[in-house]
C-alpha positions, 0 to 999 in steps of 0.5 A: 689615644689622645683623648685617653692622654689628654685626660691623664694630663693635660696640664703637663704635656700641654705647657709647653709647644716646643720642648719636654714636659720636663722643661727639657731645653729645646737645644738638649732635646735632640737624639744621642747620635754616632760620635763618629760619622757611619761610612756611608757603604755600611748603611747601618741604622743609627738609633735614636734615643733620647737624654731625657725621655718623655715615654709612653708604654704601648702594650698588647692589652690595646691590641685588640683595639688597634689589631684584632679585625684590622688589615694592614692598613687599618693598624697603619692607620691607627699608628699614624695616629697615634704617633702623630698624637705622641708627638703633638704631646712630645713623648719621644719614646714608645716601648712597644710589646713586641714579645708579651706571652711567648708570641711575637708581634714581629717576623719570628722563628722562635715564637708563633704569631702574637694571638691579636694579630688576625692580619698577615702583616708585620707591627714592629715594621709599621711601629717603626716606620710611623715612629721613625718619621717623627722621631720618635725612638722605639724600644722592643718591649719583651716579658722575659719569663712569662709564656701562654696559658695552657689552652693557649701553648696545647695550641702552639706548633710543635716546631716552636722550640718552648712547645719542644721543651714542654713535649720533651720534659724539659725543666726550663719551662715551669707550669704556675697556676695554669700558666707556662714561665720560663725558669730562670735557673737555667742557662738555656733561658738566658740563651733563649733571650739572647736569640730573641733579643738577636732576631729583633736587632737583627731584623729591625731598626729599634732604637733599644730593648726593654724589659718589664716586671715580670721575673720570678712567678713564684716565691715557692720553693717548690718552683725550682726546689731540683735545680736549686738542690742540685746547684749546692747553695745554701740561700734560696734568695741569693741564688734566684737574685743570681739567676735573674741577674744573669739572663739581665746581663745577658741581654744587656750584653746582647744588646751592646754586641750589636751596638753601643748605642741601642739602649736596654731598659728595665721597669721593675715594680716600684715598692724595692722591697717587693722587688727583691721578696717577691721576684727576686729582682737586683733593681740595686744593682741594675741602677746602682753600678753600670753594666745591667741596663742604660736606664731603669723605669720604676713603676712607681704607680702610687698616689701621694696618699698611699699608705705605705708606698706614698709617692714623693719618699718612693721617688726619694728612695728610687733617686737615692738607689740610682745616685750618681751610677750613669744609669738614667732614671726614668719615672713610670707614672699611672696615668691608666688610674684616673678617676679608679678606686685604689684598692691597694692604698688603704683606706683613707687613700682608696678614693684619690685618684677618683677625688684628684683629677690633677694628680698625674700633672702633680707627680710630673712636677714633682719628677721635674723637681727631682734628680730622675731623668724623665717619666714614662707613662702607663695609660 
């Protein structure tokens, strides 16, 4: 992980030994902590989070190099060292992938366990642990929608209530091209993400929640064409931005009920027009007035050349969105595409993230010049 890091941008993390990369003074670079001391008898675990974040995302696509084949020991091993190597580098939030496809990297009773993890051990505990230590916050990182495939869910116990669902006929889970999502169109799925947010607060000392990009699956009609018919509305796209934003206010507000200071944080796509078109994601709303989330992260994972997403105006626009709302704003970075071609950029920017070694220590710069609160990366 550090020399994967120290590839992205070295530049950046290694300017200054004492504080943020974003120059962030070392007085201010403290956790946001209890106005009120905790009396001692209820012995409540007081997060830790951050004004400004450095962040990185811990996903399971690495799982398998830190899990699969590993004992207890050997995943202990390889968070001591990860951690060690975030906080040499002063990342001071991890959002680990506690929930990616209906699983659990945790002690559940909703989801069966996580399909890397070989080891009867629990990740989250030892994550917290090796975080805590060197105080580092950790957010549970949950997709909200997206469940296993179906080789992967005719594989799951009958007793998990998704595969219930599935065996009974239920329309709250959808099959899209080979894969189970949840359908957003119903309450059950807002109350399902709630208790999966409970069994995590309240058995595990995170610092928040956080919730990616993956929301509507499809853009069909035909999706969640009976429940869309049987609600009586008459704009398709108004009605999914509605359902997605009440399982986000859910949440938030399951968060909140166990305590205020915990922190929920979304990371939409970066392009806000795809976000609304495609998933049907409020990002206006969710950074625009409070109440959705405490922080937004925008994968704004374009190079400056891109041709129709370039870097700086995507950041003014994601700087205009969020205003003077509360909600902090957080700049998710790609640092996983140095030295790849960008199919996606056009043409003329295909090669820029090959041809410019120095880019994600330029975006940083640009981050630390802007209004954003911090960035987070993706490595």
């Amino acid at each position: 992980m550090k020399k994967m890091i120290a590839a992205a941008c070295a530049a950046a993390f290694f300017a200054c030994a004492s504080c943020s990369a974003l120059n962030i003074p070392e007085s201010s670079f403290v956790p946001m902590q209890s106005e009120s001391a905790v009396p001692e008898n209820e012995k409540r675990y007081v997060p830790v989070n951050y004004r400004e974040q450095v962040g990185m995302w811990l996903p399971y696509v690495k799982f398998p190099e830190y899990m699969q084949g590993k004992s207890d020991e050997d995943f202990r091993r390889g968070m001591e060292q990860f951690f060690e190597d975030a906080a040499a580098e002063n990342v001071n939030t991890v959002y680990f992938h506690v929930h990616p496809m209906g699983d659990a990297y945790y002690r559940s009773e909703l989801y069966p366990k996580g399909v890397y993890l070989d080891g009867n051990y629990d990740p989250l505990e030892i994550v917290l642990n090796e975080a805590h230590k060197r105080g580092i916050s950790v957010h549970a990182w949950i997709n909200p929608l997206r469940l296993q495939t179906e080789e992967q869910m005719r594989k799951v116990p009958d007793n998990f209530i998704i595969k219930k669902w599935i065996n009974a006929g239920k329309p709250f889970v959808k099959n899209v091209n080979g894969r189970w999502y949840l359908d957003p169109a119903y309450s059950e799925t807002a109350e399902l993400l709630a208790e999966t947010v409970n069994e995590i607060i309240g058995n595990y000392n995170v610092d928040g929640i956080h919730i990616d990009d993956y929301f509507y699956p499809s853009a069909d009609p035909d999706f969640d064409s009976d429940a869309f018919t049987e609600s009586g509305g008459n704009d398709l796209a108004e009605w999914r931005i509605a359902n997605v934003n009440r399982f986000v206010k859910k949440i938030y507000d399951t968060v909140k009920l166990w305590d205020k200071k915990l922190m929920f944080g979304i990371s939409p796509q970066g392009n806000i027009n795809s976000d609304y078109d495609t998933q049907y994601a409020d990002v206006r709303r969710w950074g625009g007035e409070q109440g959705f989330c405490d922080y937004i992260v925008p994968q704004i994972y374009f190079g400056f050349e891109n041709e129709t997403s370039p870097f700086l105006p995507v950041l003014a626009q994601w700087e205009e969105l969020v205003g003077n709302s509360g909600v902090a704003l957080i700049i998710g970075l790609a640092a996983y595409k140095l030295g790849r071609e960008d199919k996606w950029a056009g043409e003329a920017a295909e090669l820029e993230w090959i041809n410019d070694p120095d880019i994600i220590s330029r975006q940083i710069s640009a981050v630390k010049g802007s209004s954003a609160d911090g960035y987070a990366l993706y490595t």
